[in-house]
C-alpha positions in Angstrom: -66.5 -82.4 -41.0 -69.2 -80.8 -39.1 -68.5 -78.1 -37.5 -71.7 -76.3 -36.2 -75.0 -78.1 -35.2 -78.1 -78.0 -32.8 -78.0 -80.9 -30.5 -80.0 -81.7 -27.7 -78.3 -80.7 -23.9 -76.2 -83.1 -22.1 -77.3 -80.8 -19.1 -80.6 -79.8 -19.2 -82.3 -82.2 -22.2 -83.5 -79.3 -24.1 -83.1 -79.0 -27.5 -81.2 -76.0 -28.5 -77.5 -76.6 -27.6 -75.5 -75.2 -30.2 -72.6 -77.5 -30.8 -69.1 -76.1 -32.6 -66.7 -78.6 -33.9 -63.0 -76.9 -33.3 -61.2 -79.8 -34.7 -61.9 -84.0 -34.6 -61.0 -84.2 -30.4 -62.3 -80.4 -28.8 -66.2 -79.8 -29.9 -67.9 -76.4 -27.3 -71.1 -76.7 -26.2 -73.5 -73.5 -25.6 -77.2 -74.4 -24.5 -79.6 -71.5 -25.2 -81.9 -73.8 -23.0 -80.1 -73.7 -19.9 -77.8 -71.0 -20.6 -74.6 -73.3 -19.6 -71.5 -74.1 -21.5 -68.9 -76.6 -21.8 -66.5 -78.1 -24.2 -64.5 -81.9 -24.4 -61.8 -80.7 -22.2 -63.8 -79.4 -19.3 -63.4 -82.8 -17.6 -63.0 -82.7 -13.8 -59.3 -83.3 -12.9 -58.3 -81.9 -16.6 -55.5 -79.3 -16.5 -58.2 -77.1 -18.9 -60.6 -77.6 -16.3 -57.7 -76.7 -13.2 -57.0 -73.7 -15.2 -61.0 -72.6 -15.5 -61.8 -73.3 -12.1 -58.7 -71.2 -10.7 -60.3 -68.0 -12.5 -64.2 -68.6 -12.0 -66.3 -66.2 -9.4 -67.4 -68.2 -6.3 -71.1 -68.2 -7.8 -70.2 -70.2 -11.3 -68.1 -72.5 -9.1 -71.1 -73.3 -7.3 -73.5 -73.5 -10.4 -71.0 -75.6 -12.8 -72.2 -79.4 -12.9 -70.9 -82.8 -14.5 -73.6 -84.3 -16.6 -74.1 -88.2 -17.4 -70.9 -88.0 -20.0 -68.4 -86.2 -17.7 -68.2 -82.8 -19.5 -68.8 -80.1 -16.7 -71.1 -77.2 -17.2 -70.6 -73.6 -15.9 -72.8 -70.1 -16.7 -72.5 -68.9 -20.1 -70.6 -64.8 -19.5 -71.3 -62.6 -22.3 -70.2 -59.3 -23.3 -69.9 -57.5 -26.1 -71.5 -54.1 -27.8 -75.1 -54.7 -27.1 -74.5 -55.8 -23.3 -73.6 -58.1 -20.6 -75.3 -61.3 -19.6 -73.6 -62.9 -16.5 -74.9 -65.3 -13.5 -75.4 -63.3 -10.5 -75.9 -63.7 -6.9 -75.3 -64.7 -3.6 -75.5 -69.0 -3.9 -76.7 -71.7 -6.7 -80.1 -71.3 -4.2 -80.7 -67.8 -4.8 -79.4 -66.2 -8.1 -80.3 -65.4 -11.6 -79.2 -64.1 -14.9 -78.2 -60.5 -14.9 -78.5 -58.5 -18.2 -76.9 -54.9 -18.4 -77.4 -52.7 -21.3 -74.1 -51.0 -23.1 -74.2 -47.4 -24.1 -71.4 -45.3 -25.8 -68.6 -43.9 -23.3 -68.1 -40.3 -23.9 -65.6 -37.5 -22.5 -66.5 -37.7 -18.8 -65.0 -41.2 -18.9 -61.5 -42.0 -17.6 -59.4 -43.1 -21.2 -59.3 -46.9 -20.2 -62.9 -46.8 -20.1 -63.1 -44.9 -24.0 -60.9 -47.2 -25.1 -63.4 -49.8 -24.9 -65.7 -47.5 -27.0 -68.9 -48.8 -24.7 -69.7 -49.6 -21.1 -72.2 -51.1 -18.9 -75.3 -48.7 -18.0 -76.2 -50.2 -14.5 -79.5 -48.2 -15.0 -80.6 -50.8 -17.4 -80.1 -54.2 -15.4 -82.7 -56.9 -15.0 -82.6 -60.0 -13.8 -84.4 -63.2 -15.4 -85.0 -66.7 -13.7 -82.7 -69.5 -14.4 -84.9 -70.8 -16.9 -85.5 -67.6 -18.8 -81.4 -67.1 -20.4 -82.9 -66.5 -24.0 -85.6 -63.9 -22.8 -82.1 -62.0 -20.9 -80.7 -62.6 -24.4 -83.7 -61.5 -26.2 -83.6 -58.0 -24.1 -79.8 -57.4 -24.8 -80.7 -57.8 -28.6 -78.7 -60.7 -29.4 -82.0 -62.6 -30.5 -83.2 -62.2 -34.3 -86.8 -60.2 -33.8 -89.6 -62.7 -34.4 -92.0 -61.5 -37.0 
């Protein structure tokens, strides 16, 4: 069995969609092209794709897409220590990708907020162009450094 692999986008026809086997029926799909994800389930009219689309901002609902083999694709969202990485705007005509810096929480924040251990430093957000998701992810410093 195979479980990881580079494949070529079913959304954008680039070349870097990194593919995850979960088991033989569910593989997920995350394009470092595009910057989209999907997965075998995210069918329209699926009850895992009712149960996304109930919980997705307006802006991803108007970005996600069906490609040619009926998975649909919606914004990649991360988070974790380094920083955010979101979709953000005001329509699928006028947004881009946000990314947001973490830094430590200290003292001065409320103890939900410590418990995290990190938080977003609004100080630090820039926005990249739809086609630019691996420069957003290069800035966060979830890229290896090219030498």
């Amino acid at each position: 069995m195979n479980f990881d692999d580079l494949q070529k986008c079913d959304r954008c026809d680039g070349d870097a969609c990194y593919v995850t086997e979960i088991n033989s029926e569910i593989k997920n799909y995350y394009c470092f092209g595009c910057g989209f994800q999907s997965n075998t389930l995210m069918t329209v009219g699926s009850q895992f794709f009712e149960e996304q689309i109930a919980i997705l901002p307006d802006l991803y609902k108007s970005l996600m897409g069906e490609d040619k083999t009926g998975k649909v694709w919606i914004p990649a969202y991360v988070s974790n220590t380094n920083g955010m990485l979101f979709a953000d705007g005001t329509s699928a005509e006028d947004w881009n990708w946000a990314a947001v810096k973490m830094v430590p929480t200290s003292e001065k924040d409320d103890e939900i907020t410590r418990k995290n251990k990190f938080k977003p430093d609004n100080s630090t957000k820039k926005l990249f162009k739809e086609k630019d998701f691996m420069d957003a992810l290069s800035y966060l410093g979830l890229l290896p450094d090219e030498k």
